[in-house]
Structures are given as C-alpha cells and as structure tokens.
VEXDREN-2710 file (C-alpha; in Angstrom, 1 decimal):
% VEXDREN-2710
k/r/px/py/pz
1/UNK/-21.8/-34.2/-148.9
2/UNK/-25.6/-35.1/-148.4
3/UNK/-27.2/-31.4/-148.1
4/UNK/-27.7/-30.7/-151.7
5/UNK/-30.1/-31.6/-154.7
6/UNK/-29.7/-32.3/-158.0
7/UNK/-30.7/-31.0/-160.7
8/UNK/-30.6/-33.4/-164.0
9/UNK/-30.0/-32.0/-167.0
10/UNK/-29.8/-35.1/-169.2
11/UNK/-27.4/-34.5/-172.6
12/UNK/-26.6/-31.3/-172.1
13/UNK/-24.9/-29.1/-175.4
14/UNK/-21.9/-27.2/-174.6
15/UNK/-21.1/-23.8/-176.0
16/UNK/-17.8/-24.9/-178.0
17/UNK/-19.1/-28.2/-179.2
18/UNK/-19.8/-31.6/-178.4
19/UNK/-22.5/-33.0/-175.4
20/UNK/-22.1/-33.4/-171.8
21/UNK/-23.9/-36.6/-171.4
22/UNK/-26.3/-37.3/-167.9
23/UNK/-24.9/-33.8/-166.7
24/UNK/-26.7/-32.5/-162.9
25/UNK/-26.4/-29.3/-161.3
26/UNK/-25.9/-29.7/-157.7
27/UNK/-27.8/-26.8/-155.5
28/UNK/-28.9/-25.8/-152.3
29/UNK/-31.9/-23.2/-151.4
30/UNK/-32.3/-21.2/-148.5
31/UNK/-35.4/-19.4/-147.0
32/UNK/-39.2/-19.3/-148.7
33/UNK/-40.0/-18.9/-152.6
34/UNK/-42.4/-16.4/-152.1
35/UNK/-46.1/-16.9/-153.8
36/UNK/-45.2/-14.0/-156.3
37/UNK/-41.4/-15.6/-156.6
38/UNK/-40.4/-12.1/-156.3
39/UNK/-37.6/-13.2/-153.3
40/UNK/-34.9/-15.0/-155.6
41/UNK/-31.3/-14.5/-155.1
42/UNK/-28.9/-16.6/-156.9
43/UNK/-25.5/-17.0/-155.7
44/UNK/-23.1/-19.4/-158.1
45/UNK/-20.1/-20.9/-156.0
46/UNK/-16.2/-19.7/-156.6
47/UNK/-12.9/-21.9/-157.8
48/UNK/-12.7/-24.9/-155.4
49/UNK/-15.9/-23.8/-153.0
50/UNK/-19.3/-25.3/-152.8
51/UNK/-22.3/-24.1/-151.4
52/UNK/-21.5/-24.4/-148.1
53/UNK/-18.4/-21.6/-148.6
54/UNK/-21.3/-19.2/-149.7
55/UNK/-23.2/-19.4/-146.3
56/UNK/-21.5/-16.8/-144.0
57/UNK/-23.7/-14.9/-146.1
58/UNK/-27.5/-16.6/-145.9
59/UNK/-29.5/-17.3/-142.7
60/UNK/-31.6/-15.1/-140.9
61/UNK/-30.6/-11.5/-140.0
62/UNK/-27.6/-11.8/-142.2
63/UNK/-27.1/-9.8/-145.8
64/UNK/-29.0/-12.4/-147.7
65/UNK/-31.8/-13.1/-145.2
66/UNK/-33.9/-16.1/-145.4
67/UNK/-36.8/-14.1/-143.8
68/UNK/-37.1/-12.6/-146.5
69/UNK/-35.4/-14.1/-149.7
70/UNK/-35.0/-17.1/-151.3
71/UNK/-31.5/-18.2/-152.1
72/UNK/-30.3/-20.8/-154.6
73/UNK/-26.6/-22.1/-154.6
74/UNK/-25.7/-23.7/-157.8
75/UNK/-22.2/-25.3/-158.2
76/UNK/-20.1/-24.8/-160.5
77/UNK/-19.1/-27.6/-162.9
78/UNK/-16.5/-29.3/-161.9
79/UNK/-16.3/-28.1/-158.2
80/UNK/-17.3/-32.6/-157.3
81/UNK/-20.9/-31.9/-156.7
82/UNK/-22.1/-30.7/-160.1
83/UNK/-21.0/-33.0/-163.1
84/UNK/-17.1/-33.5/-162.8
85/UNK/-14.0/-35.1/-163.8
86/UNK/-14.5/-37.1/-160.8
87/UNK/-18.4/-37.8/-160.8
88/UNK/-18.6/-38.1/-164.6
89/UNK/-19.0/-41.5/-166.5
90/UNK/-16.4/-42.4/-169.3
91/UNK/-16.0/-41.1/-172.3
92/UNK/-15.7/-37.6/-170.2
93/UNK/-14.3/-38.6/-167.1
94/UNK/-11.1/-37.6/-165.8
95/UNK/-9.0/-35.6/-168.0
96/UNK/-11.3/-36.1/-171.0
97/UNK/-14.1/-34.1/-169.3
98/UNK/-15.5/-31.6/-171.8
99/UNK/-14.5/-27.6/-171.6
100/UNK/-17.3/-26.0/-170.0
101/UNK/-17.9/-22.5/-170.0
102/UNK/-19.1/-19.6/-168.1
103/UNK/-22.0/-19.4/-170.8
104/UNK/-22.6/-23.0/-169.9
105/UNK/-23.1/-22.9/-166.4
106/UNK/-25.2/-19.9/-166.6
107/UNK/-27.6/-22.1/-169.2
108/UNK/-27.6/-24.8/-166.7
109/UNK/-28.5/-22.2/-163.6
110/UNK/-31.2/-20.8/-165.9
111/UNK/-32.5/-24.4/-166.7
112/UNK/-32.7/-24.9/-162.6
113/UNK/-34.6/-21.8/-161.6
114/UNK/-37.0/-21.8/-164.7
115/UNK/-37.6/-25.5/-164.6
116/UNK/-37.8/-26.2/-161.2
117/UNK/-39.1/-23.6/-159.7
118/UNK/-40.9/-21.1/-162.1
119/UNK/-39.0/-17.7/-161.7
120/UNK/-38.7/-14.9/-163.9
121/UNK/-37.7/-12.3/-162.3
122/UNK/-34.3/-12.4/-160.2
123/UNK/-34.0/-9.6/-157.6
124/UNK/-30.1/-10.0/-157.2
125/UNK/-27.3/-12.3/-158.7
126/UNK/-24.4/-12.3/-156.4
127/UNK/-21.4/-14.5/-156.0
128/UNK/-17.0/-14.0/-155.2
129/UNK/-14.1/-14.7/-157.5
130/UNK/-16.1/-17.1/-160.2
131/UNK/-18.7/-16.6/-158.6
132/UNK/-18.4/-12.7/-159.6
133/UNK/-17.9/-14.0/-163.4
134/UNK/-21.1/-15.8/-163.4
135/UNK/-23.0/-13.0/-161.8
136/UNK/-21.8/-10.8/-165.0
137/UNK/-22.8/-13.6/-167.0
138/UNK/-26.1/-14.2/-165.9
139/UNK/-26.2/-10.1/-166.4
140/UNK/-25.3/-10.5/-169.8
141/UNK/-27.2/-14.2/-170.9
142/UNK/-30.5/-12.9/-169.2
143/UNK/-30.9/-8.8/-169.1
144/UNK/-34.9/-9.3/-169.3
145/UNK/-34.6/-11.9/-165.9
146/UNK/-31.7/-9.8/-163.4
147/UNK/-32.9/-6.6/-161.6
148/UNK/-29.2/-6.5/-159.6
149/UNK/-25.8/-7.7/-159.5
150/UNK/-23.1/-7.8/-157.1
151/UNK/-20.0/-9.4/-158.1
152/UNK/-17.5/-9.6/-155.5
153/UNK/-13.7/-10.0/-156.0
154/UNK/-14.0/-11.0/-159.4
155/UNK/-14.8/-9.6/-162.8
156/UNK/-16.3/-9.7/-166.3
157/UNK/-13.3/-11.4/-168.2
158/UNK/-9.7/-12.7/-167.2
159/UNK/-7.7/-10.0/-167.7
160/UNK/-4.1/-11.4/-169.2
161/UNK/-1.9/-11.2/-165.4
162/UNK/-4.7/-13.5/-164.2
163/UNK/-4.3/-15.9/-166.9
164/UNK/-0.5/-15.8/-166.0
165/UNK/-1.5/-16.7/-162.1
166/UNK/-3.8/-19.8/-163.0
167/UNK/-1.0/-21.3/-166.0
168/UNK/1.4/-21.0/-162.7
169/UNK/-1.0/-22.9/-160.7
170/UNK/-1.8/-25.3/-163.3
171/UNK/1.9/-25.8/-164.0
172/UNK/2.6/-26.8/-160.3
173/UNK/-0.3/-29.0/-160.1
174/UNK/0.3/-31.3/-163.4
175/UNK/4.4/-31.2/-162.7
176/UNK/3.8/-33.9/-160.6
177/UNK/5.2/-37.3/-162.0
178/UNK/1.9/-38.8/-160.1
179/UNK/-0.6/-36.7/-162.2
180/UNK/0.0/-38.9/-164.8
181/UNK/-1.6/-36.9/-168.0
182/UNK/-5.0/-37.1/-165.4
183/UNK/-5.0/-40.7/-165.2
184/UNK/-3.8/-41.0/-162.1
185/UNK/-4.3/-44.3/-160.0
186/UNK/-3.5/-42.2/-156.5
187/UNK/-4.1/-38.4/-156.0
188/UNK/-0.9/-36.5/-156.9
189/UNK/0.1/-35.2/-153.7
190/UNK/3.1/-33.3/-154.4
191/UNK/1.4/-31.5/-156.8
192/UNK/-1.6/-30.5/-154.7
193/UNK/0.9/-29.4/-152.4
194/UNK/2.9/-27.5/-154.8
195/UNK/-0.5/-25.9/-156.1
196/UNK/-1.4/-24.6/-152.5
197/UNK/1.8/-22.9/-151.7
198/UNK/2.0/-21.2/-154.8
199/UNK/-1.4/-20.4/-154.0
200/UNK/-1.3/-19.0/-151.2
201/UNK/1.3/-15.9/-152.9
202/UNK/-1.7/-14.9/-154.8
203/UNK/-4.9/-15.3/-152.9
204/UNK/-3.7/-12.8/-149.8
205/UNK/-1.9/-9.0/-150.3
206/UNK/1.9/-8.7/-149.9
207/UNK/0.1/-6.6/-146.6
208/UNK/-1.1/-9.5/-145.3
209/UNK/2.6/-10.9/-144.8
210/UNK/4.2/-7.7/-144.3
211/UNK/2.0/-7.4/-141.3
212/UNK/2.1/-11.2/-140.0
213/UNK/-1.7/-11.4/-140.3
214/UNK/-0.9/-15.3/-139.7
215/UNK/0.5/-14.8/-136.5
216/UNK/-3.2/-12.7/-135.0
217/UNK/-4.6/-16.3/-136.4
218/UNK/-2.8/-18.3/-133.9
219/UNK/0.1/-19.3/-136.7
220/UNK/3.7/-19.4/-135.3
221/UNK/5.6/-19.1/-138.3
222/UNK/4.7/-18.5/-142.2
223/UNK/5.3/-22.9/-142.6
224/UNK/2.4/-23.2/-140.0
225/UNK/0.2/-21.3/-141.7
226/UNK/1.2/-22.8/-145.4
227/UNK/0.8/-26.4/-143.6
228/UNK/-2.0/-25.6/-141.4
229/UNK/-3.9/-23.7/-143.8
230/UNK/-2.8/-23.8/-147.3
231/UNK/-2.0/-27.6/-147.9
232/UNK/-5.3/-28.9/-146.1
233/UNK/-6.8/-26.0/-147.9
234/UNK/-6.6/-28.2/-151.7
235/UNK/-5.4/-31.5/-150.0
236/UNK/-9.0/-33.3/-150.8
237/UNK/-9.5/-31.9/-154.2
238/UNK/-9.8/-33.6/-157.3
239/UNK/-6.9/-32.3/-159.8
240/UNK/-8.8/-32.9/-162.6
241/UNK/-12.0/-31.0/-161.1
242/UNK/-9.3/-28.2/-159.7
243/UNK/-8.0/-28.2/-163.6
244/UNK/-11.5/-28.1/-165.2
245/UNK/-12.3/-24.9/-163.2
246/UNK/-9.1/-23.3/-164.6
247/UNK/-10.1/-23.9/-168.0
248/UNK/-13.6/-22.4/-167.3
249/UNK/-11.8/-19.3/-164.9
250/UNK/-9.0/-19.0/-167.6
251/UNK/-11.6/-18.3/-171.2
252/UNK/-14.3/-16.3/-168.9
253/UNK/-15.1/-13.5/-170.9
254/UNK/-18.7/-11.9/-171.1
255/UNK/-18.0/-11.2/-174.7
256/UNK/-18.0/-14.7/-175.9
257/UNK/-21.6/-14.5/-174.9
258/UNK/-23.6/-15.5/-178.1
259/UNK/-24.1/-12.6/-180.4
260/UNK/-21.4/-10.2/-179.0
261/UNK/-18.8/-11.9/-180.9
262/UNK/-15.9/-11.1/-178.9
263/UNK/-16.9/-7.8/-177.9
264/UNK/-16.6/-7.5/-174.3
265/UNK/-17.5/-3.7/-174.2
266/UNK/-20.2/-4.6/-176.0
267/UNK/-21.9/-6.9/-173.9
268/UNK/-21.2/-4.9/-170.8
269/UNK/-22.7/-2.0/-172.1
270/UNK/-26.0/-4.3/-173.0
271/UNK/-26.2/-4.8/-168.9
272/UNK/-29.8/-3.5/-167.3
273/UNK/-29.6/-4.5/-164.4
274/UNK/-28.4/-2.1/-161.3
275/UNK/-24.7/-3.3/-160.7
276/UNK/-22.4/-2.8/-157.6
277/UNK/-19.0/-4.1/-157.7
278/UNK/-16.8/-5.2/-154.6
279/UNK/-13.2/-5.5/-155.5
280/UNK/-10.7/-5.9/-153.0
281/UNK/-8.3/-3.1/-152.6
282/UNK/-5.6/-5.6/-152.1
283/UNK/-6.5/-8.0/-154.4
284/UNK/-3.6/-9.5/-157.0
285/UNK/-5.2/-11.1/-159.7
286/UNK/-8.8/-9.3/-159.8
287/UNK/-7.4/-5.6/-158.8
288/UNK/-10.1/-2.5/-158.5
289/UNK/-8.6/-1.6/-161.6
290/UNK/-10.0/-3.8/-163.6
291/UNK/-13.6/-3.4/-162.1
292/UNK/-12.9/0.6/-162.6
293/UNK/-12.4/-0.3/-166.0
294/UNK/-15.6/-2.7/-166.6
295/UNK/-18.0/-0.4/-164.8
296/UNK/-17.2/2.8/-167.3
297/UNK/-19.0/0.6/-169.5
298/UNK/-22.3/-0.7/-167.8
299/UNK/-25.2/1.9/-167.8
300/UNK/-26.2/1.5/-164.2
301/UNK/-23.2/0.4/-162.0
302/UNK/-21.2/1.6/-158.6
303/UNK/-17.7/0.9/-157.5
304/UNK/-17.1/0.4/-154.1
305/UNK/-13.8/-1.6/-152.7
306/UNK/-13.4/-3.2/-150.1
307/UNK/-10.7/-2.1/-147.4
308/UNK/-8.0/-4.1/-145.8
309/UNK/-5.2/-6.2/-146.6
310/UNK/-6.9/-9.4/-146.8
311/UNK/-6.7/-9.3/-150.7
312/UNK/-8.6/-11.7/-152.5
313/UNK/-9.7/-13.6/-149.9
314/UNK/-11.3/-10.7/-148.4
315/UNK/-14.4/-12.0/-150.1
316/UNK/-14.7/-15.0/-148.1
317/UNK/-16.1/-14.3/-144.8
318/UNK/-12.5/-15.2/-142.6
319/UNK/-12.3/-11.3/-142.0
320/UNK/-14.6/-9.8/-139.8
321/UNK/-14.4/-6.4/-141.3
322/UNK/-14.7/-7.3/-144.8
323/UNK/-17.6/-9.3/-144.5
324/UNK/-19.1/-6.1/-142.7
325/UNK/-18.0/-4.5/-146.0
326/UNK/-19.4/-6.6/-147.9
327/UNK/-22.7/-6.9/-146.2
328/UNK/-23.7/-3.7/-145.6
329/UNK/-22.8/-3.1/-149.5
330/UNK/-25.4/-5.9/-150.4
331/UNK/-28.2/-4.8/-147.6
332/UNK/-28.0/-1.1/-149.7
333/UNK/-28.3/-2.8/-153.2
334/UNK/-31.7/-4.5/-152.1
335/UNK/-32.7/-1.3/-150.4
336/UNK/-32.6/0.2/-154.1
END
C-alpha cells in the first residue's frame, strides 16, 4: 500500500522498557486542516485493519465529512504499515519485536498531530474495537487536547472473557508446526487458517448463524462463508504482526496510564471530554455491559447500543443498518 505517509519517530522509548529503534507511524488524512485547526478528528485503526477499513466513515456527506473536518488515520503498531514485526530491522524484527502498548501508540499519535501539523485541540477521537481502546486512551493521556470521544465496539480495558478469546486465537495461530517460535521461513498457513475459523465464532452473534445471515450474503453453506470470507479474511497477515496486536489488545487498560497506577476507575473518572459509547448489543467479547459499567464512571458520557445481530462486526460498515446507527450517533456528538 502506497496511499499513506509516514511519520518517523526515530528511537522511540516504550512504556515497559527498552527502545523501539527507527520506529514510523503510518497515516492517512482526509479533508482540509482548517486555518484555526479547529476540524481535527482522529480515528486510530482496529486489530488487523488499516486505514483504508476506517473509510466507510470519511468522504463527503458521510459522518465524518471532509467538507468540514479534517481526519487523521494513524495505524496501529504492528498492523504492517506502522513499525512491525514484519517492517522492523533486527534486533526487533519478527518475534523479538518489542511489547507496545496502548500508552505507546497514543504517544506516537500525539507526536504526529503536534509535530506535524500543530493541533491542540481535537474535536472528536473515534475509532472500533482497538480502535475504541485508543480513543479512551487518548481521553485519558490528553484530557486538556480531546473535546469528544466515540469509542465503538470496544472499551476502556480487556475485561478477563476477552483475554480468554484472544489466548484462543493466539493458541490456534502459533499451534502451527510452521510458526516455528516466529521464525518462520514460509507463512504458517494452517495456522492462519485455524486463527480465522476460530475467529469467526467470536467476531459475529450466535443470531447471526441462527438466522443464516451468510446465506442473504450470497453464501451457500456456513464452509462457503468460513472459506470465502473468513480464511481470505487473515490469509495475507503477518503472524507475528497479528501476535503483536494481541499483546497490545490483551494488557489495554486505561489504568496503566502513567500516574493512575492501576486504577482504572480512576482514570475514567479523570475523562473531560463529552463521551458516547457504541457497543454492539450482540457483541461477544466487548458486550454493552461492560461499556454500562465504564460509563458510571466518566463525568460526561452516554450509552447508546447499537441494534442487530451483527455482533462485533457491527462496527465495520458491512451492515447497512449499523453503520446508519453508527453514523447518525457520531453526526449528534459533533452537533453538541
């Protein structure tokens, strides 16, 4: 991919120790920076997305119009484009690549949209699944800089049950004789397949089978849709970048945030900016429960969930009314 900048960061200090040498943020912007920079959205990427999965929601007439606002895509470490297991030189390449951190990528956003372009003031951090995480983060890192948040599908820490969905996924993924403790000479196939239909359990609702959802997307059977959907879905990934995210997804957790030691009530409750959270009603691993519980703890926050039975992926644009949802939620919290 070619329709990106970077962003170089040079030797760049990690929050649990150690350097991540000649480390670049990849990014894309969208619309005008406005003479007053008053425009800014940012909207960080999800697990194994890049910038390009984000724009259903940029362009112009859309919920984060480029007629009106300016919106920066950075990637997540580790998704291929940022600094990576697979783009990074040895001693951190491949399996050896550092663990990076929520707080980490947030430091490195900051660095790109104070150092680049000039901004202080952020009207609205958004972004779905990790992208949610960071959105709390930046709430948390950067109180003076946010005016709104809208994490979708995600949350402010990985509640346990998560963690026990992404050691499965892991566990499918390294099984593989072919992963080779990351040194791998050939991409371990099997296991990327194995990852994807385990996968695909967790990222739609038990609805979505119940009701053959598959079959209204031109799927014959549940093997054409794991095959036609699922195994292409993670068939070109890195493991190593897929395991990277994990680690990062796995200790998210807005209480590890410098100076709340732990404490993730704590930090939420240290939150100025306005927040509206979008959790799926269907959603397995980030359920409206746990949003229910993070927002009786920020000062300024609404709940609103998302119908349907599209379950965690109802965050990612593929149905029609959840990205209605979705987009009339975020229209409203620029209104404010």
């Amino acid at each position: 991919m070619t329709d990106h900048q970077l962003h170089h960061l040079g030797d760049f200090p990690l929050q649990r120790g150690g350097t991540l040498a000649g480390a670049h943020l990849a990014y894309r912007t969208y619309g005008e920076l406005a003479a007053d920079k008053s425009n800014v959205i940012v909207f960080p990427t999800w697990f194994a997305g890049t910038h390009e999965a984000n724009e259903w929601l940029i362009g112009e007439g859309r919920a984060l119009d480029t007629s009106r606002y300016f919106v920066i895509v950075p990637n997540l470490f580790g998704n291929g484009l940022s600094s990576s297991p697979s783009n990074t030189e040895p001693p951190h390449d491949r399996a050896r690549f550092p663990q990076v951190t929520m707080v980490d990528n947030v430091a490195a956003q900051h660095r790109l949209v104070t150092e680049q372009f000039g901004i202080e003031r952020i009207a609205l951090v958004t972004g779905v699944s990790m992208g949610a995480g960071q959105a709390y983060q930046w709430a948390v890192s950067h109180p003076e800089m946010v005016e709104r948040i809208a994490p979708i599908c995600g949350s402010s820490h990985t509640s346990p049950h998560n963690q026990v969905f992404l050691e499965g996924i892991r566990a499918a993924l390294t099984a593989d004789s072919a992963f080779a403790d990351g040194d791998y000479p050939d991409p371990p196939r099997a296991g990327l397949r194995a990852f994807a239909r385990v996968y695909a359990g967790w990222g739609l609702s038990q609805a979505f089978y119940w009701d053959r959802v598959y079959e209204q997307l031109g799927f014959a059977t549940l093997d054409d849709f794991l095959t036609g959907v699922w195994e292409p879905t993670f068939a070109d990934w890195d493991a190593n970048n897929l395991l990277a995210m994990i680690w990062t997804w796995q200790h998210a957790d807005v209480g590890r945030t410098p100076g709340f030691d732990g404490d993730t009530v704590a930090a939420l409750a240290a939150i100025r900016a306005k927040v509206l959270a979008l959790p799926s009603r269907k959603d397995l691993y980030f359920p409206p429960e746990d949003e229910e519980w993070n927002l009786r703890h920020v000062p300024d926050a609404e709940l609103r969930i998302i119908p349907g039975v599209w379950g965690h992926l109802a965050g990612g644009g593929s149905d029609p009314a959840a990205a209605a949802f979705i987009a009339t939620a975020l229209r409203d919290l620029l209104a404010r």
